[in-house]
C-alpha positions in Angstrom: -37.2 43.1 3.9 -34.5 45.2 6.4 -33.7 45.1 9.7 -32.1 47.5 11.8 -29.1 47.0 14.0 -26.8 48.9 16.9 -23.5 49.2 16.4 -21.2 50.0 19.0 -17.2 51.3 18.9 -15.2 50.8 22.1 -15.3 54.4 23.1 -18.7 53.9 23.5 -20.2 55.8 20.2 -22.9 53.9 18.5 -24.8 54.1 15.6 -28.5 52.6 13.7 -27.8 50.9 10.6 -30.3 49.1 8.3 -29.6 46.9 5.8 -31.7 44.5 3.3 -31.5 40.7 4.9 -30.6 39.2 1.2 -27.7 42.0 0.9 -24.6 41.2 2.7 -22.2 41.7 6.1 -19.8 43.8 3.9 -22.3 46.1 3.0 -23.7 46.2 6.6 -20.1 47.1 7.6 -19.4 49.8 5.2 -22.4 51.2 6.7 -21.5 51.7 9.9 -17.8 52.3 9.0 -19.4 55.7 7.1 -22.2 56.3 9.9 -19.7 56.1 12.7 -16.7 57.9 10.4 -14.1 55.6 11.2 -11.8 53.4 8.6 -12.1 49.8 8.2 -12.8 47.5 10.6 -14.3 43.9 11.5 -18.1 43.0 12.8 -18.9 41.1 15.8 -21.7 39.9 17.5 -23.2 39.4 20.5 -20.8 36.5 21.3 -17.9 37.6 20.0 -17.5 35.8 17.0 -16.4 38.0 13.9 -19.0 37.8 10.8 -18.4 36.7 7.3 -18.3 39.7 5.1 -19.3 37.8 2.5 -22.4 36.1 4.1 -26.1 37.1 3.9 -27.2 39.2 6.8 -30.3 36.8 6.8 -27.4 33.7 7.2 -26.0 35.8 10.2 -29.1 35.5 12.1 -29.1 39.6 12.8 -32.1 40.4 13.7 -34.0 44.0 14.9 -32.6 45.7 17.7 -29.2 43.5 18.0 -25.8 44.8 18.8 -22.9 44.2 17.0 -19.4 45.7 18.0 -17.5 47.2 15.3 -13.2 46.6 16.0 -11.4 49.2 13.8 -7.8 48.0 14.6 -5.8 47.1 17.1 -5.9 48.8 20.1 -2.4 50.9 20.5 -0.7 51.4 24.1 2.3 53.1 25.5 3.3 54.1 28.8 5.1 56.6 30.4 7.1 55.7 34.4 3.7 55.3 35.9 0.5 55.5 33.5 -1.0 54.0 30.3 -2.4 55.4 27.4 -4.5 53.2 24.8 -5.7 54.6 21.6 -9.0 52.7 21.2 -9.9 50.8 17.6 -11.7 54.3 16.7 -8.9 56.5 17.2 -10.0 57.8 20.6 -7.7 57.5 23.8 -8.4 56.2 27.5 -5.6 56.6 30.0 -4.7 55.2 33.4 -2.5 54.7 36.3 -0.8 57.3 37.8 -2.6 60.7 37.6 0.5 62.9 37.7 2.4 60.9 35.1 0.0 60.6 32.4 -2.7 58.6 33.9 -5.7 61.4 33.7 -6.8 62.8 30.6 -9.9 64.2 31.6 -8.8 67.6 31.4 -8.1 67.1 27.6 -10.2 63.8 26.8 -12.8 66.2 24.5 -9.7 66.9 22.6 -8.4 63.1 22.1 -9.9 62.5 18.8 -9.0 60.5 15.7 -5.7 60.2 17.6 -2.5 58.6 15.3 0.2 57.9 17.7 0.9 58.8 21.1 4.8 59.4 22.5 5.6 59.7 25.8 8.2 61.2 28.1 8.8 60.0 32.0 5.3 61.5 33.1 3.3 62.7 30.4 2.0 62.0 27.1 1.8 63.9 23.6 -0.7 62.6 20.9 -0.7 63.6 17.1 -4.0 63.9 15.7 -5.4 63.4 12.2 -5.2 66.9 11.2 -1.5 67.4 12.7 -2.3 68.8 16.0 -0.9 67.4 19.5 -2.6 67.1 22.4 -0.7 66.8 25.8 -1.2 65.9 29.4 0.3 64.6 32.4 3.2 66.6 34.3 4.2 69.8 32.9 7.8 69.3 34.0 7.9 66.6 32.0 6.1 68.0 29.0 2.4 67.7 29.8 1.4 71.4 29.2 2.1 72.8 25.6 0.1 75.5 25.8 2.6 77.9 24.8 3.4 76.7 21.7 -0.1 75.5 21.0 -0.5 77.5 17.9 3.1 76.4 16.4 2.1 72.4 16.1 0.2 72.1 13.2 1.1 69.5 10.5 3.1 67.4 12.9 4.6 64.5 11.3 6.6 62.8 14.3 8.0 63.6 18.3 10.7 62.2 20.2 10.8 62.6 24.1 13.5 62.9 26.8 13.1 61.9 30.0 11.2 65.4 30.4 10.5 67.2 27.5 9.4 66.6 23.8 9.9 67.5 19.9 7.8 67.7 17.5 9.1 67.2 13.8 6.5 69.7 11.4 5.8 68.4 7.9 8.0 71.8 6.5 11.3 70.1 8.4 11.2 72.4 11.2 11.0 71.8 15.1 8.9 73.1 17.9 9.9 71.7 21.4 7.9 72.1 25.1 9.2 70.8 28.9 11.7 71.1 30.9 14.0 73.8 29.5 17.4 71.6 30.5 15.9 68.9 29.5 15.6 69.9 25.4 12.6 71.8 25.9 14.1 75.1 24.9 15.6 75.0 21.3 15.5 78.5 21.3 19.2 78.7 20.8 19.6 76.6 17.6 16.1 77.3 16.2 17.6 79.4 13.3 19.4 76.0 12.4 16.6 73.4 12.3 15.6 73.6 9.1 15.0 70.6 6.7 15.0 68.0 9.6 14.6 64.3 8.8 15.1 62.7 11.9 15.1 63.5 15.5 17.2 61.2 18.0 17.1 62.0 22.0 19.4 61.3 24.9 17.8 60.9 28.6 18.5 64.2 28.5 19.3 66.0 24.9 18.0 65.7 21.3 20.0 65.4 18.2 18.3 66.4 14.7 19.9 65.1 11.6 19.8 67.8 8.8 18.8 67.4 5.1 22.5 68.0 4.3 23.6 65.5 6.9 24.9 67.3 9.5 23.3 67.6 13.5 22.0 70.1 15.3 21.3 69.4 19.2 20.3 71.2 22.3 19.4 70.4 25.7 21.8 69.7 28.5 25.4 70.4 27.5 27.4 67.8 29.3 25.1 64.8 28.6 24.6 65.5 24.2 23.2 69.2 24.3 26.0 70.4 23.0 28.5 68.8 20.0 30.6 72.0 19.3 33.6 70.1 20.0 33.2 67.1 17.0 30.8 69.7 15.0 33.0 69.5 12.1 32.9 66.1 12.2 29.2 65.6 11.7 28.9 65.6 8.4 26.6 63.0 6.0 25.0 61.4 9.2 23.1 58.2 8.6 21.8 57.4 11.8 22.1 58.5 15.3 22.2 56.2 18.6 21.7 57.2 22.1 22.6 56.2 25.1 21.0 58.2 28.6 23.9 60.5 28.4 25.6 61.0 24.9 25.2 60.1 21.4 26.7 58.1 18.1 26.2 59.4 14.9 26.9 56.5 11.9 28.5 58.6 8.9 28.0 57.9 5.2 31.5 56.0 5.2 30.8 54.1 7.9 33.0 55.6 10.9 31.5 57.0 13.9 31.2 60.1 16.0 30.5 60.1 19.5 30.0 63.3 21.7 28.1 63.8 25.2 29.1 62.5 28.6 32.7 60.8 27.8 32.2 57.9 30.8 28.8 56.7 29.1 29.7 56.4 25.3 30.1 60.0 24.9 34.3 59.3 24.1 35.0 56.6 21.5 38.5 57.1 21.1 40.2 54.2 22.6 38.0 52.0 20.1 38.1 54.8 17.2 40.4 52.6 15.0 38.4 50.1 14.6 35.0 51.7 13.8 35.1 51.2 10.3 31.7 49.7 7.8 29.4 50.4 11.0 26.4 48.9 10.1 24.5 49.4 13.0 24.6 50.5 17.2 22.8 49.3 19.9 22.9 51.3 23.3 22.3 51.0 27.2 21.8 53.5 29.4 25.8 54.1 30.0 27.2 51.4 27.2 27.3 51.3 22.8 27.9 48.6 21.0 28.2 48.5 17.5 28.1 45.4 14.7 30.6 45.9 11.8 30.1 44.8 8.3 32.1 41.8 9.0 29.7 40.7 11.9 32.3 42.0 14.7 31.4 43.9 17.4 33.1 47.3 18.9 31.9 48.2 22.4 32.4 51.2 24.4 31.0 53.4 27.7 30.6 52.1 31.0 33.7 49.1 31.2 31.6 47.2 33.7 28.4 47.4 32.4 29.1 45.9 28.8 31.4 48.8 27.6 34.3 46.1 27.8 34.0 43.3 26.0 37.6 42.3 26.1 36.9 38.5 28.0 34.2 37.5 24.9 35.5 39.6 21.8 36.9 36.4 20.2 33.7 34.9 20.2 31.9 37.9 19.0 32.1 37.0 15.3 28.9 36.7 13.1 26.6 38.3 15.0 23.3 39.4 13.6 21.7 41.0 16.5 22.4 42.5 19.9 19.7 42.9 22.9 20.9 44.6 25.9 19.3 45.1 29.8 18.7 48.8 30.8 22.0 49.6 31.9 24.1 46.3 32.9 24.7 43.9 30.4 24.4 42.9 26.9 23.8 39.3 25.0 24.8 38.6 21.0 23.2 36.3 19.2 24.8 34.7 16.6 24.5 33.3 13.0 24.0 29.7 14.5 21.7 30.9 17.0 24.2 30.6 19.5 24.6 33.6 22.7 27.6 35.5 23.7 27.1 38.0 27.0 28.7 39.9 28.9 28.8 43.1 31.3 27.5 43.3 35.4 27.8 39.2 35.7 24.8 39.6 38.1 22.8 41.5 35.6 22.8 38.7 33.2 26.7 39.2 31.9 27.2 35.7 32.6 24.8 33.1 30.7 27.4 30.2 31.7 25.1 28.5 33.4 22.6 27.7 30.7 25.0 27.8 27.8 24.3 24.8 26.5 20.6 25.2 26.3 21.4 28.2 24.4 20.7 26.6 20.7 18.5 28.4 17.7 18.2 31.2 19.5 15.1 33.3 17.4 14.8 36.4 19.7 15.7 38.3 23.1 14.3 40.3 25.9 15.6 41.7 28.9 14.3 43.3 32.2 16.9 45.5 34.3 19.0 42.2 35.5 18.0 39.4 33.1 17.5 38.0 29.6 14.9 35.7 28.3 15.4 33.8 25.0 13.0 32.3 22.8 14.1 29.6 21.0 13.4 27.8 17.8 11.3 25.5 19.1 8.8 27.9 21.1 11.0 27.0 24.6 12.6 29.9 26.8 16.0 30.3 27.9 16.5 32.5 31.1 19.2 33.8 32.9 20.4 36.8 35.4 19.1 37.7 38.4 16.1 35.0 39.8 14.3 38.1 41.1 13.9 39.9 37.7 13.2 37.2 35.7 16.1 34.8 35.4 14.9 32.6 36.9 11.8 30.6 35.0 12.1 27.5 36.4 8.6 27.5 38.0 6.3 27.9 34.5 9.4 26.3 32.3 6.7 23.4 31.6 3.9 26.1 30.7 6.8 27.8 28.7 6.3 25.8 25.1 4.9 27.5 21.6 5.9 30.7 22.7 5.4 33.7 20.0 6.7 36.8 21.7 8.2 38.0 25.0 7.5 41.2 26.7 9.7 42.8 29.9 8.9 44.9 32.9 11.5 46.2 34.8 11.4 42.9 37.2 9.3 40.5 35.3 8.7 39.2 31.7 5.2 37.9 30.0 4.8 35.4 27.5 2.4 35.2 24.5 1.8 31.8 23.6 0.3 30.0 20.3 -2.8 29.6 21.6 -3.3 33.5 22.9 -2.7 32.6 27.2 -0.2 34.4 28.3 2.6 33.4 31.5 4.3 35.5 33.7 7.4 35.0 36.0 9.7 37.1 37.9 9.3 39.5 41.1 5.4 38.2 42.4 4.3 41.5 43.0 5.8 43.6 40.2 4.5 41.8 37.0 6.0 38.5 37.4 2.5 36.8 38.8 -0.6 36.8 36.8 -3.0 34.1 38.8 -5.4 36.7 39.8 -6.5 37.7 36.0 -5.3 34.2 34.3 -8.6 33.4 33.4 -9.2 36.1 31.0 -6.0 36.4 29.3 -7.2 34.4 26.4 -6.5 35.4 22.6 -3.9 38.2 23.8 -2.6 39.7 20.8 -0.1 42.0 22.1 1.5 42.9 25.8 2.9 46.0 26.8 5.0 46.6 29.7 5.1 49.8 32.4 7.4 50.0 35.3 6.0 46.9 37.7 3.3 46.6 35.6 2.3 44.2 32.0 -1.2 46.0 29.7 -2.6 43.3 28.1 -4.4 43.7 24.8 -6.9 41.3 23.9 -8.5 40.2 21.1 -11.8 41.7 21.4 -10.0 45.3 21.9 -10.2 45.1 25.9 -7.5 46.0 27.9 -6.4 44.6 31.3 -3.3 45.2 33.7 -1.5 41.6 34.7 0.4 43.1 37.7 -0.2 42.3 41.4 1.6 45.2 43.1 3.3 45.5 45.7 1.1 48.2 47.6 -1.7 48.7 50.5 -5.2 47.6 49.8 -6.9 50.9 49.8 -4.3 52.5 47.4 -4.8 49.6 44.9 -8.7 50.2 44.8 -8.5 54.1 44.2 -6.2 52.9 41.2 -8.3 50.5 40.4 -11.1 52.3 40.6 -9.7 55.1 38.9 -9.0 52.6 35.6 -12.4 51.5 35.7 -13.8 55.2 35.6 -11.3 55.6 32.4 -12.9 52.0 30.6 -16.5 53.1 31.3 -17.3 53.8 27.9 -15.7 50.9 26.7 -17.2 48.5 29.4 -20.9 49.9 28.1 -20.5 49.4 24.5 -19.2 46.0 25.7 -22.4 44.9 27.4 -24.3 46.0 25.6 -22.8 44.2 21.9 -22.5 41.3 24.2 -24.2 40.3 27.1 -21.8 36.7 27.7 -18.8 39.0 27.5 -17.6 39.9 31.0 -16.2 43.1 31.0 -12.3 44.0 30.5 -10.3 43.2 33.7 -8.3 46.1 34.9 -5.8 46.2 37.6 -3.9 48.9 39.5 -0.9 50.5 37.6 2.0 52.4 39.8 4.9 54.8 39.6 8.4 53.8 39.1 10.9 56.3 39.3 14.6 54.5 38.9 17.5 56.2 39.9 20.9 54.7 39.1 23.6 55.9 41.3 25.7 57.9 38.9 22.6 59.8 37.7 21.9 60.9 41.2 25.5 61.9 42.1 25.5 64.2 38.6 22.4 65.1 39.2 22.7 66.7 42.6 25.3 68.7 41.1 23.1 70.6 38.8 19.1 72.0 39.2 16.5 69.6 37.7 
C-alpha cells in the first residue's frame, strides 16, 4: 500500500510524491529532493518536527493528502545600507527593505534561480548562479544594472564590492567589473594586466587584485587605493591584502608590509615601517590598521585618534591572538589569558576601564559604531562604549547568560542564546528593542545585522526583522507591507505544510547612509 504526499519548498514550489508505507522517510525524501531538483535537505511535518529518515513512513503517521515542508539548508542573508536579500533553502532569493538599495527584485526575480551566494555593494546586490552567471539589482550607481557586460560573466567564481561598484573574479583568472566608474567600476585601464587573478581585495572606494606571480594590480579612485604606481615595485609575492575605506596593506611573502592609498587613513606606514617584520596578520577600520606580529605584538597605524596610536597601551599589547575593532573609532585586543586591551576615540569604546576587571576568558568580540560587547567563557557579556550604541547592557545583563553568538547593528547588538531566544539592547528604536516580535524568536539559528535593523533566521527557514524603527506609522506599513508581498510564497507553502505554524514575522527595514566627516569634506572636493 502507498500514499501520496505534498511537499512544499519555501519559495513556494511543491511537488506529489508517493511512497510505499513499509519503505522509509529517506526514501520519501530522496523523492522529492529529485522531483523538486534541489540537493539534500530535512522533512518536516505539519507541526514542525523533523522526521526520522530512518523510520517507516507508516511509523510517521503520513497519511494521503498531507503536507510536509522540505528545508534544503539554511537560509543565507546579506544586506546592503538599506535592504535584505535571503537566498531561500532551495536556492531561490526574496528581498526587502528599501526599494532603491536592493530591496525589490521583482524586475529580475524570474532570473534568481539556484542562486550560490549573493555580494553586495551600498545599494545593490549581485548574485552568482549555479551555471556562473550574475544577476543584479538595486541602484545602478551603485552597481545594480550590469547589463553591459552581461555577456562577459559567465563562469564567475567570486565578486568583491566597493561602496558602489562590483568585481567579478571568472574561473580563467580574469576580471569584469560594473558601477560607478570612480568607484572601480571601470578597469578599462588595467584590463590588459588582470590575468591569472587569485584574489580580489576592495577599499570603500578601489579594488586591489593579487596576481598569480604575486604582484597587484588596482584601479578605481587614485587618491584612496586606485592607484599604487608609487610602491609598484614593491608589490611583489603578496600574500594577503587588508583594507581600510581609503587605502590598502599588502602582507609580502617575508613578512614586511606595503601600504599605499590615502596616507592619513593607513595609506603611509612609514613612521611604523621598522617594525613590520613576521606580519602574520592585519585587521582594519575605516581610517586605522593594526597588525599582529609573529611574536604576538601589535603595530598600529592611520588615523592617531581613532586607534592608529597605540602608544598609551603598547606595553600591554603582548600575546595577542585576536583583534576586533568598531567601524571607524576604536579597537579592543584580546589576549592569550583572555584578558582586553583597547584603545582609540575613548567615547567609542577606547576606554574599557570601567569594566576591566570583569574582563576575564574573554571567547569573542563584537562591536557597533561606538561600543564592544564581549562574550565570555561562561556564556555572560561584557559591554562597554557608548550606552546609546550598545555599551550599555545593564537592563537584560540578567537575561544575558549561555550566550552562543553576538551580532551588531550600527547602534544595537543581538544575542543568540543556548536555548535559540534571542535579546537585544542598545538604541530602542534602531535594533536595540525586540518586545514587539519576542515571542517568535525561538530556535534562531543565525542573526544578521543592516543599518538600524537585526534579520532573524529561524529554524524552520522563516525570516523576521527585530528592529522597531524610528519612523512614522504609515511609512513603516508600506515597508512592511512591502516585506510581506516579497514572503508570500514562503508564507503559502508555510500554511499550508503547517497549519499551527503562524507565519514568519517581518518588520520594516530602512536606509542608513553614514557619512563621517572627513569623507564628506574629500568628498565635496571631487564628483561622486
Amino acid at each position: 500500500m502507498s500514499t501520496t504526499l505534498e511537499v512544499y519548498l519555501l519559495s513556494g514550489k511543491t511537488a506529489t510524491v508517493e511512497v510505499g508505507l513499509d519503505e522509509d522517510v529517506a526514501t520519501l525524501q530522496r523523492r522529492a529532493e529529485m522531483a523538486l531538483g534541489v540537493r539534500r535537505g530535512r522533512l518536516l511535518d505539519a507541526s514542525g518536527n523533523v522526521l526520522d529518515s530512518c523510520a517507516p513512513v507508516k511509523e510517521a503517521r503520513l497519511q494521503t493528502g498531507d503536507g510536509l515542508t522540505l528545508h534544503v539548508s539554511r537560509v543565507q542573508v546579506s544586506a546592503t545600507s538599506g535592504a535584505f536579500a535571503a537566498i531561500l533553502g532551495d536556492t531561490s532569493t526574496v528581498s526587502w527593505g528599501d526599494a532603491g538599495g536592493g530591496g525589490d527584485s521583482s524586475s529580475v526575480q524570474h532570473q534568481l534561480k539556484d542562486v550560490q551566494q549573493i555580494q553586495a555593494s551600498q545599494n545593490a546586490f549581485a548574485a552568482i548562479l549555479s551555471d556562473g552567471s550574475v544577476v543584479t539589482w538595486g541602484s545602478a550607481c551603485s552597481g545594480g544594472d550590469s547589463s553591459a557586460v552581461q555577456d562577459q560573466l559567465k563562469n564567475v567564481q567570486q565578486i568583491q564590492a566597493t561602496q558602489r561598484a562590483f568585481a567579478a573574479m571568472l574561473g580563467d583568472g580574469s576580471v569584469v567589473t560594473w558601477g560607478y566608474a570612480n568607484r572601480g567600476g571601470d578597469s578599462s585601464a588595467v584590463q590588459d594586466q588582470l590575468k591569472n587573478v587569485q584574489q580580489i581585495q576592495a577599499s570603500g572606494t578601489a579594488f586591489a587584485a593579487v596576481l598569480g606571480d604575486g604582484s597587484v594590480v588596482t584601479w578605481g579612485d587614485s587618491d584612496w587605493g586606485g592607484d599604487s604606481r608609487a610602491v609598484q615595485v614593491k608589490l611583489k609575492n603578496v600574500q594577503l591584502i587588508q583594507a581600510t575605506d581609503y587605502a590598502f596593506a599588502a602582507v609580502l611573502g617575508d613578512g614586511s608590509v606595503v601600504t599605499w592609498g590615502d596616507a592619513d587613513f593607513g595609506g603611509d606606514s612609514t613612521a611604523v615601517q621598522h617594525l613590520l617584520k613576521n606580519v602574520q596578520q592585519i585587521q582594519a577600520s575605516a581610517l586605522t590598521f593594526a597588525a599582529i606580529l609573529g611574536d604576538a605584538a601589535v603595530v598600529t597605524w592611520g588615523e592617531p585618534d581613532c586607534g592608529g596610536d597605540s602608544s598609551a597601551v603598547q606595553e600591554q599589547l603582548k600575546n595577542v591572538q585576536q583583534i576586533q575593532a568598531t567601524p571607524r573609532h576604536a579597537f579592543a585586543a584580546v589576549l592569550g589569558d583572555g584578558s582586553v586591551v583597547t584603545w582609540g576615540d575613548a567615547r567609542g569604546g577606547g576606554d574599557s576601564s570601567a569594566v576591566q576587571h570583569q574582563l576575564k576568558n574573554v571567547q569573542q568580540i563584537q562591536a557597533t559604531d561606538y561600543a564592544f560587547a564581549a562574550i565570555l567563557g561562561d556564556g555572560s557579556v561584557v559591554t562597554w562604549g557608548r550606552a546609546d550604541y550598545g555599551g550599555d547592557s545593564s537592563a537584560v545583563q540578567g537575561q544575558l547568560q549561555n550566550v552562543q553568538q553576538i551580532q551588531a547593528a550600527g547602534y544595537a547588538f543581538a544575542a543568540i542564546l543556548g536555548d535559540g531566544s534571542v535579546v537585544t539592547w542598545g538604541h530602542a528604536d534602531r535594533g536595540g528593542d525586540s518586545s514587539a516580535v519576542q515571542a517568535q524568536l525561538k530556535n534562531v539559528q543565525q542573526i544578521q545585522a543592516v543599518g538600524y535593523a537585526f534579520a532573524a533566521i529561524l529554524g524552520d527557514g522563516s525570516v523576521g526583522l527585530l528592529a522597531k524603527l524610528g519612523k512614522g506609522v504609515s511609512e513603516a506599513e508600506q515597508v512592511n507591507q512591502h516585506v510581506q508581498e516579497a514572503m508570500s510564497n514562503f508564507r503559502r507553502a508555510s500554511i499550508q505544510a503547517n497549519a499551527h505554524r503562524s507565519a514568519p514575522h517581518t518588520g520594516p527595514g530602512e536606509k542608513l547612509f553614514k557619512n563621517y566627516k572627513v569623507r564628506k569634506a574629500r568628498a565635496a572636493k571631487r564628483p561622486g
